[in-house]
N, C-alpha and C positions, 0 to 999 in steps of 0.2 A: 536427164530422165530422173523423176524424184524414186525414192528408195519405196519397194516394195509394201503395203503394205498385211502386215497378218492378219490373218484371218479365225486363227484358233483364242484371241482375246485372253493371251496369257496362259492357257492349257497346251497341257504337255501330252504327246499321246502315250498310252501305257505301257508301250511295250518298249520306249525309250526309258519307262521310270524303271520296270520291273526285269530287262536285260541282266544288269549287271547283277542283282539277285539271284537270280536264275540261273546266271555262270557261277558265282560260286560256291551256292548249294549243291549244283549238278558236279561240280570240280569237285566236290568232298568227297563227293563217292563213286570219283574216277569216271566221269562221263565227260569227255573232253567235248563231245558232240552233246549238246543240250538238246540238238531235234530228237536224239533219239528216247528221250525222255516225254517230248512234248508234246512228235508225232507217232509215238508208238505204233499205232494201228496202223497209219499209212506208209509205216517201216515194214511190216514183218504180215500186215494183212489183220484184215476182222477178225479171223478164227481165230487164229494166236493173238490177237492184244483182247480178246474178251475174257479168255480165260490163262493170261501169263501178264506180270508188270514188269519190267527191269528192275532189281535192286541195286547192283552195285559191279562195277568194272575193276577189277584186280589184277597188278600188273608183275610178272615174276621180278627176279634178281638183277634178270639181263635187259629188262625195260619194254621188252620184244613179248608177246605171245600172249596178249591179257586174257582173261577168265570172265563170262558175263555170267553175272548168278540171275535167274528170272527167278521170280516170286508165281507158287501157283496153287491154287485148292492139293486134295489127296488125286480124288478119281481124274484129275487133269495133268497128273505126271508124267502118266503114261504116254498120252498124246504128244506132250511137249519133248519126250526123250524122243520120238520116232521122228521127230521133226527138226533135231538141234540142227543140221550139217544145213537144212536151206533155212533156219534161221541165222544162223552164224553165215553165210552167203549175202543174204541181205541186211544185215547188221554192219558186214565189212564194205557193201554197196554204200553206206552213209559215210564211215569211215573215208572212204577211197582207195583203200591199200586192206592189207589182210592184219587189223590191229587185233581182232576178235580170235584167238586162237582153238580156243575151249567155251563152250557151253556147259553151264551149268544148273541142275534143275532145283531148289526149294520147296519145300514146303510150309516153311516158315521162315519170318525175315530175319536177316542178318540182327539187326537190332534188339530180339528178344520174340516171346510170345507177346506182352500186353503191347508191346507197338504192331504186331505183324499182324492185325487181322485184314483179313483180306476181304474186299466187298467186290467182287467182279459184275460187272453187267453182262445180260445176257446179248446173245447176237441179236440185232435186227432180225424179224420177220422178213423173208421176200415176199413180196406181193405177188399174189397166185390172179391171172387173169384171168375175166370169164371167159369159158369157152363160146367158140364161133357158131352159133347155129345152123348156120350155111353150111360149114363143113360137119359138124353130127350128121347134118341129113347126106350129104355127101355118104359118109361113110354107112352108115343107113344103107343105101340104095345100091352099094356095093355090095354087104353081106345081104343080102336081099336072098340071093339064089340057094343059099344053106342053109339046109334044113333043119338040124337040130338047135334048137333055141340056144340054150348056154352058150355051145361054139358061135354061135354068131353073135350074142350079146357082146361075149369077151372079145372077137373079132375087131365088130364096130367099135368097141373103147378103145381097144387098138391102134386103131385108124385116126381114130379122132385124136388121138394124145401123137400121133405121127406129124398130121396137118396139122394141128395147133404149133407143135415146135418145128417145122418148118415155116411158119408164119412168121415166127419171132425176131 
């Protein structure tokens, strides 16, 4: 059987060239897991990687209980402190054992102010569907029998925002 022949014409794919890059930039600032650099967002969820980045993984004396420091705006601290314990959850879910000990929140990066500015993106928009016509009138036809206007307007939107997310 003759030898295989390739198909990529001397090209390398990139993520074979850029790997070992990637390991030890990420290695310098104690991210032994490079996903958790890379997939952030599918680490820790939308809400937290739009407004938090990983900076830097710090490991005590004893080797055991490391420190993850997140990078985040002023008005988004708050949020990120009430949420360290199911970050650090899912942090240690990458890991596979409990390396993540401590959470730690930032407002500005380990490295200084003129390297730490922060550009976060906002979350995606969810896409809002239109509503069902069939079921407006539906609900419509239902507040039908009461009488006072208002109560029945707010009723029927009621209704209708009921059957829409049941529809879902």
């Amino acid at each position: 059987m003759p030898p295989r022949r390739t198909t990529t014409k001397g090209f390398t794919r990139t993520a074979s060239l850029l790997s070992g890059k990637i390991r030890k930039a990420s290695e310098s600032r104690g991210f032994a897991q490079s996903r958790l650099l890379t997939n952030w967002a599918e680490v820790v969820g939308d809400d937290a990687a739009s407004i938090s980045r990983p900076v830097e993984v710090s490991y005590g004396r004893g080797g055991m209980g490391a420190t993850l420091t997140l990078l985040t705006t002023g008005a988004n601290a708050p949020l990120l402190e009430m949420q360290k314990e199911q970050l650090r959850a899912r942090v240690n879910a990458v890991y596979g054992y409990n390396a993540i000990a401590r959470v730690r929140v930032t407002q500005t990066a380990a490295t200084g102010f003129s390297e730490g500015r922060v550009a976060f993106e906002h979350a995606p928009k969810k896409a809002v569907a239109a509503p069902d016509p069939a079921l407006r009138a539906r609900a419509i036809d239902t507040t039908a029998p009461i009488g006072d206007d208002s109560l029945r307007d707010a009723l029927a939107r009621l209704g209708e925002n009921i059957l829409n997310k049941q529809n879902r």
